[in-house]
C-alpha positions as CSV (number, residue, x, y, z in Angstrom):
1,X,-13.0,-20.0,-31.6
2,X,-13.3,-23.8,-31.8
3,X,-10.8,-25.6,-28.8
4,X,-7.9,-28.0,-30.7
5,X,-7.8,-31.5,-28.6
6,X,-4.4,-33.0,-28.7
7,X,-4.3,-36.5,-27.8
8,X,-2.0,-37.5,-24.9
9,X,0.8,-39.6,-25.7
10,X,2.7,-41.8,-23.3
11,X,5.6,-39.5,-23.5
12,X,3.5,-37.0,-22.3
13,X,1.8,-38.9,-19.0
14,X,3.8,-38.7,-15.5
15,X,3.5,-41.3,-13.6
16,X,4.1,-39.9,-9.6
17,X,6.7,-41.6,-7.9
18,X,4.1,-41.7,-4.9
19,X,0.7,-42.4,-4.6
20,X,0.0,-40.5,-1.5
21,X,-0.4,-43.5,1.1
22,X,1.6,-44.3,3.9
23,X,4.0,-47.1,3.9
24,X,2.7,-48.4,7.1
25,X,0.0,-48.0,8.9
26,X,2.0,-48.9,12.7
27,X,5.2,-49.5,14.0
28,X,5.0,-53.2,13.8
29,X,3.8,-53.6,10.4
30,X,6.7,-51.2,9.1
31,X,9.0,-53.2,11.3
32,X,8.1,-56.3,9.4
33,X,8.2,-54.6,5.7
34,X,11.7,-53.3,6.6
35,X,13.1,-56.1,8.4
36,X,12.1,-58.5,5.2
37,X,13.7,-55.6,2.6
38,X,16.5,-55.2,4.2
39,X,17.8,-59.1,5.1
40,X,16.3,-59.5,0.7
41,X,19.1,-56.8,0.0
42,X,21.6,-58.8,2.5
43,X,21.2,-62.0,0.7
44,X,21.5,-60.9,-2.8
45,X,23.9,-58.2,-2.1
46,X,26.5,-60.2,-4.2
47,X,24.5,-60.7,-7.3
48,X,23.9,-57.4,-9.1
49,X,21.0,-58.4,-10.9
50,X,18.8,-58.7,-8.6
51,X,16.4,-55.0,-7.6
52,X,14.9,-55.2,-4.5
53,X,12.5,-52.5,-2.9
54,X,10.0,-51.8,-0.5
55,X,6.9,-49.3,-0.7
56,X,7.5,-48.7,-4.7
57,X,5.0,-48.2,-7.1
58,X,4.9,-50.8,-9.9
59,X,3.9,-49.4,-13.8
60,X,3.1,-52.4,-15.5
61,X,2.2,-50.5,-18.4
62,X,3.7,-48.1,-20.2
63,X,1.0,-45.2,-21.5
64,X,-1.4,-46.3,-18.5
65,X,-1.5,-45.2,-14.5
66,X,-1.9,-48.5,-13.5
67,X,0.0,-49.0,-10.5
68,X,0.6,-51.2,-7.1
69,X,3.0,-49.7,-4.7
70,X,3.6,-53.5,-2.8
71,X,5.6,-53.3,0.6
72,X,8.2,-55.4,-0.6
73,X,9.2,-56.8,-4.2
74,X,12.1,-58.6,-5.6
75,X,12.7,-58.5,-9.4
76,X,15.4,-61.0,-11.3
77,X,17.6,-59.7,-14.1
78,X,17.1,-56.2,-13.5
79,X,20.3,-54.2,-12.0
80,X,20.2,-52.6,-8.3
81,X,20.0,-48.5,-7.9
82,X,17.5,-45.9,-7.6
83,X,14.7,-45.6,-8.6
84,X,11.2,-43.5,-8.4
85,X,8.9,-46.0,-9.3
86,X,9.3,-49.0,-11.5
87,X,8.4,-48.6,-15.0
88,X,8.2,-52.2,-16.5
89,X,8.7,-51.0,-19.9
90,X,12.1,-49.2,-19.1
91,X,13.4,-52.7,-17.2
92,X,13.7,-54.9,-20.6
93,X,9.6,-55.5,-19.7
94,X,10.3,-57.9,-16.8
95,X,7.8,-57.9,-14.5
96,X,8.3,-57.9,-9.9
97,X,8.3,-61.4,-9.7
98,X,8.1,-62.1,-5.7
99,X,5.7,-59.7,-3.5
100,X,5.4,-59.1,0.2
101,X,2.6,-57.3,2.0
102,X,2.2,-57.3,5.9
103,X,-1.4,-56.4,6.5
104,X,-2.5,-53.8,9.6
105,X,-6.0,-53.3,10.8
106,X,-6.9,-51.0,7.8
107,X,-6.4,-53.2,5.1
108,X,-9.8,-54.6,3.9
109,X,-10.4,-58.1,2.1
110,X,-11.5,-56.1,-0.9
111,X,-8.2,-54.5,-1.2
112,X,-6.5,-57.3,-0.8
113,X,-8.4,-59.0,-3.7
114,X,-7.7,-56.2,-5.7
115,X,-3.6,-56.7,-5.1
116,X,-4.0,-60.2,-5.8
117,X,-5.6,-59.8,-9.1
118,X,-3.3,-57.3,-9.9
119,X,-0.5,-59.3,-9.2
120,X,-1.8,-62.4,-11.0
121,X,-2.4,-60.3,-14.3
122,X,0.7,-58.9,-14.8
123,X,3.2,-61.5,-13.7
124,X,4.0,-61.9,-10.2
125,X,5.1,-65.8,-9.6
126,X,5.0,-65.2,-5.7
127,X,2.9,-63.7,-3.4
128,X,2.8,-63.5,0.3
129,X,0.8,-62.1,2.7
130,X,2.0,-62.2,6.6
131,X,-0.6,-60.5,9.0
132,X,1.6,-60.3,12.3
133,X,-1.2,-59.3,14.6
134,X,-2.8,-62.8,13.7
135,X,0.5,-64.4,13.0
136,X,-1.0,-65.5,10.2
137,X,1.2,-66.3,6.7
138,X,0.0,-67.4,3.0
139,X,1.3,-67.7,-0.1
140,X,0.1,-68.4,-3.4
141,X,2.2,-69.8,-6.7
142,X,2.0,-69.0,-9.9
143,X,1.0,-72.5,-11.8
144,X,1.7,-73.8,-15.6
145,X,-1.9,-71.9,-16.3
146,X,-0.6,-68.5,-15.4
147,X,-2.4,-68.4,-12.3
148,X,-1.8,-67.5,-8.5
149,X,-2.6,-70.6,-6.4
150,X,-2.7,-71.0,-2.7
151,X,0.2,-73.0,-1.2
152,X,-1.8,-75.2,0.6
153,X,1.3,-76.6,3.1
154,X,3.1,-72.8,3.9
155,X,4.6,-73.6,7.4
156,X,8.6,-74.6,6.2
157,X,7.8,-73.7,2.5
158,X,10.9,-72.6,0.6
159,X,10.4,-69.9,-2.0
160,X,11.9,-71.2,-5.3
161,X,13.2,-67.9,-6.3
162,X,14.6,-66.7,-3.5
163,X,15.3,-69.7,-1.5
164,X,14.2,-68.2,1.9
165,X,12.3,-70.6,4.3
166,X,8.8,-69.9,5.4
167,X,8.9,-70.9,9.8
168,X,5.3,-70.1,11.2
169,X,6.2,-70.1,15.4
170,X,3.4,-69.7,18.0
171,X,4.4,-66.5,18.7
172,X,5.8,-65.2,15.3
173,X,7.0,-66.1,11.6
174,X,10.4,-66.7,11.1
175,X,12.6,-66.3,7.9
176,X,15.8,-68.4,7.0
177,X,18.2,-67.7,4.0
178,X,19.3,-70.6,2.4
179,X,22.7,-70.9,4.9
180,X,20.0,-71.5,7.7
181,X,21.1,-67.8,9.2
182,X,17.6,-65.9,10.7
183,X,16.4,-63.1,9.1
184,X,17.1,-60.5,11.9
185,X,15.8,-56.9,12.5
186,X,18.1,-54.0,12.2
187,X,18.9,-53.9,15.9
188,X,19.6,-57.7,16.1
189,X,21.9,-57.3,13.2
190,X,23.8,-54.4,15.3
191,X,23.5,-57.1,18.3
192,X,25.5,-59.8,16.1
193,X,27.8,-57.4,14.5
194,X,29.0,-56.3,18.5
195,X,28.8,-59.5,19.8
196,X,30.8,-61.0,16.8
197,X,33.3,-57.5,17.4
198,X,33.6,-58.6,21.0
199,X,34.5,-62.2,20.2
200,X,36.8,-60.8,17.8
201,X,38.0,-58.8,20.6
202,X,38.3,-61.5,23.2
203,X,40.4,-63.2,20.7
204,X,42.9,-60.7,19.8
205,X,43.6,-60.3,24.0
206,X,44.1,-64.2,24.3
207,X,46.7,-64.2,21.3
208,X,48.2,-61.1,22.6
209,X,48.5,-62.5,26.2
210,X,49.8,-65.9,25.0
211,X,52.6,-63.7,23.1
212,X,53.6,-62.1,26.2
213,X,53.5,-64.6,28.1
214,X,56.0,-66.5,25.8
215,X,58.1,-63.8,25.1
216,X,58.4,-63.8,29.4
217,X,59.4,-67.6,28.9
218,X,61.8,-66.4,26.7
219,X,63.2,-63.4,28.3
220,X,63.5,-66.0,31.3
221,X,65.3,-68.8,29.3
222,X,67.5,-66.0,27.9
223,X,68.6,-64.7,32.0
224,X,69.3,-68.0,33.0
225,X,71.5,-68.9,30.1
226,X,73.3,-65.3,30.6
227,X,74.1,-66.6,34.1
228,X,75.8,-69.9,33.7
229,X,77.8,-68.5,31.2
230,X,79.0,-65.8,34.0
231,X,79.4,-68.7,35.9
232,X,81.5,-70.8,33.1
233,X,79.2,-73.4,32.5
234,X,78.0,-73.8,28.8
235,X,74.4,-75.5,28.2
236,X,75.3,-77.0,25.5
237,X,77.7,-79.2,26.6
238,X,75.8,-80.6,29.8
């Protein structure tokens, strides 16, 4: 009996919403890919067109299983909400258009090669890599020829999409949004948040003490004029 081929149709190819590696490889470089998604979804948290995710795998493609899962993207004019994986051809075909990855001991300069050209191909317009056991940042931008160049002066550099600026330390890199407020990890954000509710706090006792305090001058000026009536005198005629 002679087998029938069918050919596969891209209606008929999944595409996994995982790829079967880890996020991170250690504590600090999931710190870092965290820390940088979550202050991204901070700052444009007012602007509903902006998608940001971290650890998602990127279809470029429709019909093919050509994929990069990169630890943090940002993509312009498509809308926020959940998502598997990012299908390019189901997003109006606009492609991640700023990229993150925070590099641990296992990645290898031919993987990282591979990203890059990946990235260049189908449209990424920034790239960075931060390795934060080097402290070591670059970035490359996409020029008029369509292609990723290095950015040759990275320490202060503003990203022109996002607006962020790029602050290499001594000890460690440094984020600002374009308000000058520090990218901050999730517990430094609880820090501010309690030290803010404190000051809040502190506030609210110094009002309410300066109310009872003249409601006392009050209650005082009140007794005294109760008395020199009793004793005839009227205050408003001395």
């Amino acid at each position: 009996m002679a087998m029938v081929l069918t050919q596969q149709t891209p209606a008929t190819i999944i595409y996994p919403d995982s790829d079967g590696q880890p996020m991170a490889d250690n504590t600090k470089q999931f710190q870092w890919i965290v820390t940088i998604k979550e202050n991204l979804e901070i700052l444009f948290a007012s602007q509903p067109d902006v998608f940001v995710a971290g650890d998602l795998l990127w279809y470029p493609v429709e019909g093919e299983l050509i994929r990069q899962a990169p630890d943090v993207l940002v993509v312009f004019g498509r809308p926020k909400g959940d998502r598997g994986s990012y299908k390019q051809w189901e997003e109006n075909n606009i492609p991640v258009q700023v990229v993150f990855e925070i590099l641990s001991p296992g990645n290898t300069l031919k993987e990282m090669a591979k990203k890059q050209k990946f990235y260049e191909r189908y449209g990424v317009e920034e790239y960075y890599i931060y390795d934060p056991d080097k402290n070591d940042l670059n970035g490359w931008l996409r020029s008029q020829e369509g292609e990723l160049e290095v950015i040759e002066e990275i320490n202060t550099w503003v990203s022109p999409r996002l607006g962020i600026r790029f602050h290499l330390t001594p000890q460690t890199l440094e984020i600002y949004r374009p308000d000058g407020e520090k990218f901050l990890t999730s517990v430094e954000l609880a820090q501010q948040r309690e030290q803010e509710r404190q000051r809040a706090e502190t506030e609210r006792q110094r009002a309410d003490n300066a109310l009872s305090q003249l409601e006392e001058e009050r209650k005082r000026y009140q007794d005294l004029l109760q008395k020199l009536q009793e004793k005839g005198i009227d205050p408003e005629r001395l």
